[in-house]
C-alpha positions, 0 to 999 in steps of 0.5 A: 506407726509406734511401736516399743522399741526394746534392747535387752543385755546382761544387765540392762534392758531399754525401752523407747517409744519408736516410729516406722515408716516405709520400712525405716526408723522416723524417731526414737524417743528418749530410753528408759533403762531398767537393771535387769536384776531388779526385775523378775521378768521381762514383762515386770520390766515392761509393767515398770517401763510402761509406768515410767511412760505415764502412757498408754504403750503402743500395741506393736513391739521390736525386741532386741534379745542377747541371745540367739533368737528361737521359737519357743524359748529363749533363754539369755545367756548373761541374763536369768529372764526366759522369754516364751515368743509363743506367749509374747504377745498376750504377755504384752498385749500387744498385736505384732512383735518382731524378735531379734538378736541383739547384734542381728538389731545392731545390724539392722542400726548400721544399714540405715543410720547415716554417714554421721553416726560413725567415727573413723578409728582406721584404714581409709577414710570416707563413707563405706562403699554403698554395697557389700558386706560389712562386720559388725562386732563389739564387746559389753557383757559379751562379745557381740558378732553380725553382719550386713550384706547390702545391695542396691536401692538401700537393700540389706539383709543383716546376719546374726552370729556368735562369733564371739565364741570363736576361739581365743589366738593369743600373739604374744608371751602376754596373751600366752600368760592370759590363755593359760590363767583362763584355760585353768578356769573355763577349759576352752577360752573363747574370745568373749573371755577376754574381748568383753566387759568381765575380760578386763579382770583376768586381763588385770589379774594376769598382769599382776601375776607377770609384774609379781604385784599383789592386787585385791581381787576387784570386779570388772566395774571397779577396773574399768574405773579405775582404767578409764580415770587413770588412777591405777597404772595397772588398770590403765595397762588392763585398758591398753591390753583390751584395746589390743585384744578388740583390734586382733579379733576384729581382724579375725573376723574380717578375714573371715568374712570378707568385709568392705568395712567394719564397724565397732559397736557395743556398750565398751565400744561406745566408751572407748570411743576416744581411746581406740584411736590412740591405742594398738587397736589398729597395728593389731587389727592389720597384723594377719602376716601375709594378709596385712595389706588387705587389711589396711585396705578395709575401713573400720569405723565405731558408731557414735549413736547413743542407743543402736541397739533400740535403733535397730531393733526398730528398724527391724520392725520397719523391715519385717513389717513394712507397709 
């Protein structure tokens, strides 16, 4: 069957017409991207999407939402849209929806993409082993957390987390620097303060202070092109820092979860993906002391699929809807 398939973050929301069948993702259509700033409502932005189409939208819908997932409201935490689920479907017209978190949808993507779809940045090469846990993570606007528990016969079950708010481990005097400039800001400093798209500014701000450089003040945007052109050194350093900072928490989180892999996901992820692999992403991934060989032991890869979260969010609606 179609569906709309929709992926909405902290600043932009997909929309692709998507099929099912025998709970999984047949095809994904090409995505159209809204700014979520430029849209009063995530049913204006529908409204907008279904104009670009130029098409009668399906009558089904798999949303992916960056932020919990609750019954009567949700409010996204990067994002001013509030979403009524009780009101959805007349909003819409349309007759079944399936609502997600955003990473619980990046879940769902790593269960049933193929082996192609990723690319090895660490630990042992090869496909992940078939069953077993696997941890999901990737930084965009915020640092999104899942995991997938697969069993036999291509079963899963995918949990949505917010373990990006867990608490930040700084491991050296640089990281110390850091958790002090953000403690003065926020108080407490979770790790999606500094393993997220807005975390290469206090990152670059941070390292001025310790090189006593002064810089103008700069948006994330600006620092991260200036990082990913190279046309900055201390952008560039910014750069170097985040790839350390992503691998720490990736490893905190494998310990936590016990993984037999890990994959690397989100909009920054997919950008990095030719970084990370030259970066310390992975000395720092294993460095958990005495936990150090265990980690060399786990698979992590990053996956290369343009659009996961529609992905997923389809194949969410083909789980939940399977016929």
């Amino acid at each position: 069957m179609e569906l709309v398939a929709v992926d909405i973050g902290g600043t932009h929301a997909r929309f692709a017409i998507a099929r099912v069948a025998g709970g999984r993702v047949v095809e994904l259509g090409e995505p159209i991207t809204q700014k979520t700033a430029d849209h009063g409502s995530f049913q204006l932005a529908w409204q907008a999407s279904a104009r670009a189409f130029g098409r009668a939208m399906p009558r089904a819908a798999a949303i992916a939402i960056a932020s919990p997932i609750d019954d009567d409201l949700i409010k996204l935490t990067n994002n001013p849209w509030v979403i009524r689920p009780p009101a959805i479907r007349d909003e819409l017209d349309i007759d079944r929806v399936t609502l997600v978190n955003d990473f619980g949808a990046i879940g769902h993507a790593v269960a049933q993409l193929p082996d192609d779809q990723f690319q090895h940045l660490c630990g042992p090469d090869g496909a992940f082993p078939a069953s077993g846990a696997l941890t999901i993570c990737g930084p965009g606007t915020g640092l999104g957390v899942a995991q997938v528990f697969r069993a036999d016969a291509g079963r899963y079950h995918v949990i949505a987390t917010e373990g990006g708010h867990a608490d930040f481990a700084p491991l050296d005097a640089i990281d110390d620097a850091l958790l002090m400039r953000l403690r003065g800001d926020h108080g407490r400093v979770s790790v999606e303060r500094v393993v997220s798209g807005p975390g290469i500014v206090p990152i670059y701000e941070t390292l001025a202070q310790l090189e006593g450089v002064a810089v103008p003040r700069r948006s994330d945007r600006d620092i991260w092109t200036l990082a990913l052109d190279g046309s900055d050194s201390l952008a560039c350093a910014a750069l170097d820092r985040f790839c350390l900072s992503l691998g720490a928490a990736a490893g905190d989180l494998a310990l936590a979860h016990g993984p037999t892999g890990v994959v690397i996901a989100g909009g920054l992820g997919y950008r990095l993906r030719d970084r990370l692999i030259g970066s310390g992403f992975a000395q720092r991934f294993v460095a958990k002391g005495r936990f150090s060989s265990l980690m060399a032991s786990i698979p992590v890869k990053l996956i290369t699929h343009p659009q996961p979260g529609l992905y997923g969010a389809a194949a969410a609606f083909a789980q939940e809807h399977d016929e």
